[in-house]
C-alpha positions as CSV (number, residue, x, y, z in Angstrom):
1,X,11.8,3.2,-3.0
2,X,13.0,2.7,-6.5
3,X,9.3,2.0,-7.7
4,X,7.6,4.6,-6.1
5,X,6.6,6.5,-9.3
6,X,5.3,3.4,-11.0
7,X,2.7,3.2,-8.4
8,X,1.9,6.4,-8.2
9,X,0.8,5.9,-12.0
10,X,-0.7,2.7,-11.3
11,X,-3.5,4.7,-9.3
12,X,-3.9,7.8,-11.5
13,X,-4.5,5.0,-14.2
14,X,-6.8,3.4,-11.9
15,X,-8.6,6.3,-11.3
16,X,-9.2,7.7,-15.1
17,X,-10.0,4.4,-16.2
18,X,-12.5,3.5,-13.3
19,X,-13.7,7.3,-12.5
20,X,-17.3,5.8,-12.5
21,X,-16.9,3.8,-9.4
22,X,-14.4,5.5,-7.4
23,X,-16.4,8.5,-5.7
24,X,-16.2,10.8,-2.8
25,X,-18.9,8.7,-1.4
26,X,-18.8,5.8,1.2
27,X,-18.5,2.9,-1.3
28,X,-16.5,4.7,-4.0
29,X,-14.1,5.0,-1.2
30,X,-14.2,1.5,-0.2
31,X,-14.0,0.6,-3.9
32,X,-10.8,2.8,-4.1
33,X,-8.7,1.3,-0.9
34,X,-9.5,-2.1,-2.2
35,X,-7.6,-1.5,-5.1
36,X,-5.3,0.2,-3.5
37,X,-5.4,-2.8,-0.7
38,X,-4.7,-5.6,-4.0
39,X,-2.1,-2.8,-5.5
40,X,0.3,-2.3,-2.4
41,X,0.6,-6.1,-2.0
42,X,3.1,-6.2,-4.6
43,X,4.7,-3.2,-3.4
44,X,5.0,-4.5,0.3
45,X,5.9,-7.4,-1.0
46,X,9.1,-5.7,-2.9
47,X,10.4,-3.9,0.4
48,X,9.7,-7.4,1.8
49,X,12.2,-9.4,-0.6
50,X,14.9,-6.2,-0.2
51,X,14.2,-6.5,3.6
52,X,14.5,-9.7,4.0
53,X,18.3,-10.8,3.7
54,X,19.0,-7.9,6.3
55,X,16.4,-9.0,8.2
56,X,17.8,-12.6,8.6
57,X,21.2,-11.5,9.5
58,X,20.2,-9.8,12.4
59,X,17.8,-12.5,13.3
60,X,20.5,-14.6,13.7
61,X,22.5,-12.3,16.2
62,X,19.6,-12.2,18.4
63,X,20.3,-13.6,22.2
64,X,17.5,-16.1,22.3
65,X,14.4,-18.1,20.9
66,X,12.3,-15.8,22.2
67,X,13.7,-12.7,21.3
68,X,14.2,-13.7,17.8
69,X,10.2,-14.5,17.6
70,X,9.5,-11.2,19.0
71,X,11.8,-10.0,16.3
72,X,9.6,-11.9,13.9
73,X,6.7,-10.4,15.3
74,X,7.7,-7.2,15.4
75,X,8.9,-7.4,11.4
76,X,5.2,-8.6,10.3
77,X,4.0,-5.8,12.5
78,X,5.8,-3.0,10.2
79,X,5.3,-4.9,7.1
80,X,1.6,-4.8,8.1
81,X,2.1,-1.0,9.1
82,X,3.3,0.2,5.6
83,X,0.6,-2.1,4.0
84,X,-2.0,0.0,5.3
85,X,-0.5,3.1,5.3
86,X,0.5,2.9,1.2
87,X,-2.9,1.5,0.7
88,X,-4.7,4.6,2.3
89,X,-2.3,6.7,0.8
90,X,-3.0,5.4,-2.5
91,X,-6.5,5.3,-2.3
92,X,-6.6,9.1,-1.6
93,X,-4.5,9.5,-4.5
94,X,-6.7,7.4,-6.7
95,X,-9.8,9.6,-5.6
96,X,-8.1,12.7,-5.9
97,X,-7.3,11.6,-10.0
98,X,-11.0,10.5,-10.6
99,X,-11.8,13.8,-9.5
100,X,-9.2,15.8,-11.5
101,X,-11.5,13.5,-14.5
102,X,-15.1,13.6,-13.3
103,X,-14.6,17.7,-12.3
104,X,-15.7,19.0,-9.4
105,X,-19.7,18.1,-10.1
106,X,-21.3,16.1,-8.1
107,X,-23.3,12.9,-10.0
């Protein structure tokens, strides 16, 4: 993806600027994949408006009703897949940046 290393930037940002509420405890890291959550939706939604035109041409070739709707299905499935999978991703890289800030010291 073409905007891969603005996002990766995004959450070392994210993580100097809020190094005082993402921590290596059990809330910091809920704190940290709900950025990361808000973040990736404008990221999944990018693949989603590349994807999309190739998506509909195949939709079109499919043999009925109900294999285009499992089609459909099956596209909101992987959508949903790389949404959660960029957003843990990206949590564990905002962590790993508030600790490169905070230092190894435990608060």
């Amino acid at each position: 993806m073409r905007f891969h290393f603005w996002y990766v930037l995004i959450h070392i940002g994210l993580g100097v600027v809020g190094y005082q509420y993402f921590t290596f405890t059990n809330i910091g890291g809920i704190y940290a994949f709900g950025v990361s959550l808000f973040v990736q939706a404008y990221a999944v939604f990018e693949i989603y408006r590349e994807a999309n035109p190739r998506f509909q041409m195949s939709l079109s070739e499919a043999e009925s009703v109900k294999a285009a709707e499992q089609m459909k299905v099956d596209f909101r499935k992987r959508l949903a897949r790389v949404w959660f999978m960029r957003s843990c991703m990206y949590a564990l890289l905002t962590l790993l940046s508030t600790m490169a800030v905070r230092g190894s010291s435990v608060q």
